[in-house]
N, C-alpha and C positions, 0 to 999 in steps of 0.2 A: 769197571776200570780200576787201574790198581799200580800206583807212581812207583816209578822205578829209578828215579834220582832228577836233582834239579841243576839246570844251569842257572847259579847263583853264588858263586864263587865269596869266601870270605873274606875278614883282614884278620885276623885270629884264631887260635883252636880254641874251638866249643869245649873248656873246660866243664861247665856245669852241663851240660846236657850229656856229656860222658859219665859224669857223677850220678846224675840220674838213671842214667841206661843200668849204668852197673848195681846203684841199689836196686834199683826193680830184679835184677839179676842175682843178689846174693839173698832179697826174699824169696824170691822163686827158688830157691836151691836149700837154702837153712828153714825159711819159715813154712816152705811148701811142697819142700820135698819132692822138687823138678814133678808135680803136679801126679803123686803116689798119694795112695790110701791107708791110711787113713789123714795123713799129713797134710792135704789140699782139705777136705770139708773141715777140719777142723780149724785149719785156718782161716776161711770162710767165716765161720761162726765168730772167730777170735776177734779180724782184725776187719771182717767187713762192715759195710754201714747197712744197719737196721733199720730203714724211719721211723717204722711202728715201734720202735725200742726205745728210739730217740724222743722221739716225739711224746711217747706213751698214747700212742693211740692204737695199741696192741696187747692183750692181756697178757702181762709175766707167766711164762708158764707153757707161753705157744709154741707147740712144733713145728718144726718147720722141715720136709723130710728133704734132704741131701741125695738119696740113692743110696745105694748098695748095704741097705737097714739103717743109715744114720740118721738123724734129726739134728737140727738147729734148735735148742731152748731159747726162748726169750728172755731175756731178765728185766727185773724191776729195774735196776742200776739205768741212768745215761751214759751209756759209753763214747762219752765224747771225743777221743782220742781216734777213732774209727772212722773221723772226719778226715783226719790226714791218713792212719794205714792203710785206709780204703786205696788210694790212691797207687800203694807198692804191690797191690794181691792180684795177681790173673785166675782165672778159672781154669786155663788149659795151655797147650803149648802154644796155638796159633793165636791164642788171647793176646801174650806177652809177646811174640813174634812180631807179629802185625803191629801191634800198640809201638814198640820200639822201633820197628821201619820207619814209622812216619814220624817220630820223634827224630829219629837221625835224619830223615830227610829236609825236615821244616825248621827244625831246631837251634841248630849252628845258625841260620842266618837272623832268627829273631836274637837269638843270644848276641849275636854282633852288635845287634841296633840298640845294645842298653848296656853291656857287659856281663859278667858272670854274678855279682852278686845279686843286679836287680831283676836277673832272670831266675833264678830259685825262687826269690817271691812271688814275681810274677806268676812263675805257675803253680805256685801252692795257692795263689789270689784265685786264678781261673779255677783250679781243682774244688776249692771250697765254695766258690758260683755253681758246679757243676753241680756238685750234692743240693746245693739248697734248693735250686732247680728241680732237680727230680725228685725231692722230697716233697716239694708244692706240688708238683704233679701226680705223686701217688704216698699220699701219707702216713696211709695204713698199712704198707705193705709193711710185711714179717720177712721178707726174700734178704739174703744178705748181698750188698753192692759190691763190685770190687772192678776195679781196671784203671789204668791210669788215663783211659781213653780221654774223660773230662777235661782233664789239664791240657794235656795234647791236643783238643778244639782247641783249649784256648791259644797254643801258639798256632794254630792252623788260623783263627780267626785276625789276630798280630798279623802274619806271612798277607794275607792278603791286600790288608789296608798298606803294610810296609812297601811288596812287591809285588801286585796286582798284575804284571804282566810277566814274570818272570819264566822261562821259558821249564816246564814240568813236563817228563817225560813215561809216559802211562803206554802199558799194557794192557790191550782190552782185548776181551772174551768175546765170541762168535761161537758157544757148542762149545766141540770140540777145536776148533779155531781160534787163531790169535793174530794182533798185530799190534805192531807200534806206534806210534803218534806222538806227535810233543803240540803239547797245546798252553794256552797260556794259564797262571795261575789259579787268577780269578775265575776259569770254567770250570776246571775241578775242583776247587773247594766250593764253589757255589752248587756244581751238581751234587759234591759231595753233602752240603746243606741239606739239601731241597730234599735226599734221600733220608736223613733224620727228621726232619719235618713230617715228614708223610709217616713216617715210622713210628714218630713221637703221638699224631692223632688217632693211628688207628689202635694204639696202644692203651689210649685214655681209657680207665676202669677194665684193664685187664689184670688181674690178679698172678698169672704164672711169671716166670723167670724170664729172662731174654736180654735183647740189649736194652740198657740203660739210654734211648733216643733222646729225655729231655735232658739229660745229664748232659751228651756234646752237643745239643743247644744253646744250654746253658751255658757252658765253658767256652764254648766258639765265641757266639755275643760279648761273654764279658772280658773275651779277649781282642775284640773290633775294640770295646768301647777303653779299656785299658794301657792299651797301647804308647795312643799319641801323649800320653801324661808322663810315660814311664821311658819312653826313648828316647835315646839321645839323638838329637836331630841331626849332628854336622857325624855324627858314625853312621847315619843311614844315610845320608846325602854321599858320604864316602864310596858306603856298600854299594849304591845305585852306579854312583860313576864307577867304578870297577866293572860291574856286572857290565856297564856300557848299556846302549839305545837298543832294548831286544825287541824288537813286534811283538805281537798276541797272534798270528795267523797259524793257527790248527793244519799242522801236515805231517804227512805220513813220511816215516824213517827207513828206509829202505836197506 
């Protein structure tokens, strides 16, 4: 299944979540070279998160092969700063694509329920739950991290406790087949959970590359639990009465 916009109407424009969109947009273009080579593994190496590197539970020195003859070195150094770049780097087009659909989709309406500036922290808060997350979970890895996908749970996990029934409107796969449906909120990020979950266990001690699952575990949760501290109550009571009395019942868009 795969959201194609939400009925949840604002009172403001998502300033920060366009500020967002667009740095992810001008690394991907200056730092990564609209995902050309040698310009993307090197940024990989540069600005992603290492744990084995961070953590030092990886010998200085480790390769780490990228493809098309390159390698990631390890270094002695903690590059602590990799903790937030991680968060601007995609791997490919449909990395930063995808990552930024659902940032426009979910974003403006948590950014309403606090304003622009407590939502930049907030999801640099989720983004850095995200890394410590999957760094608990594989700490030895040498793989470099990168996607903003973490932070982005955590305003997925925000959207839910804010607007749980909000009416989301997905495109879903059959084969070659498709169809529409608007379902409520809370079924799609919950299924969309439950797909990281299972992705995050069968993951445990696998050493290769792939999606980061505990990382938007991580950032989802610490964006449930975040939330209600950081919003403003009478700007989501607002957003709610705008949006008006939507059901949750699951039906097909014809």
């Amino acid at each position: 299944m795969f959201p194609i916009r939400d009925d949840n109407p604002t009172l403001s424009t998502a300033w920060a979540t366009f500020l967002i969109i667009g740095l992810n947009i001008v690394a991907w273009t200056l730092l990564q070279g609209f995902g050309m080579y040698p310009e993307l593994p090197m940024s990989l190496c540069k600005f992603g998160v290492i744990p084995g590197e961070i953590l030092g539970t990886v010998p200085p020195g480790t390769a780490v092969p990228l493809g098309n003859g390159m390698s990631c070195i390890v270094e002695g150094a903690h590059n602590w700063y990799t903790i937030f770049s991680h968060m601007f780097m995609h791997g490919g087009w449909l990395h930063i694509i995808g990552n930024m659909w659902f940032l426009y989709i979910f974003g403006d309406n948590v950014e309403d329920s606090m304003g622009s500036a407590r939502f930049i922290l907030f999801y640099l808060a989720c983004g850095l739950a995200a890394v410590v997350v999957q760094m608990v979970a594989n700490p030895a890895s040498a793989i470099p991290m990168v996607g903003a996908s973490g932070a982005i749970s955590g305003v997925m996990g925000a959207y839910i406790i804010l607007f749980p029934r909000a009416p989301v409107h997905m495109l879903v796969f059959f084969g070659f087949f498709f169809t529409r449906i608007v379902v409520p909120a809370f079924f799609m990020l919950g299924y969309w959970l439950l797909l990281q979950l299972f992705g995050g266990f069968f993951s445990l001690g696998v050493a290769s590359g792939g999606v980061a699952f505990w990382a938007h575990v991580g950032g989802f949760v610490a964006g449930m639990l975040l939330i209600l501290p950081v919003c403003n109550s009478d700007r989501t009571a607002a957003c709610r009465a705008r949006r008006g009395a939507m059901g949750g019942i699951v039906r097909r868009v014809k």
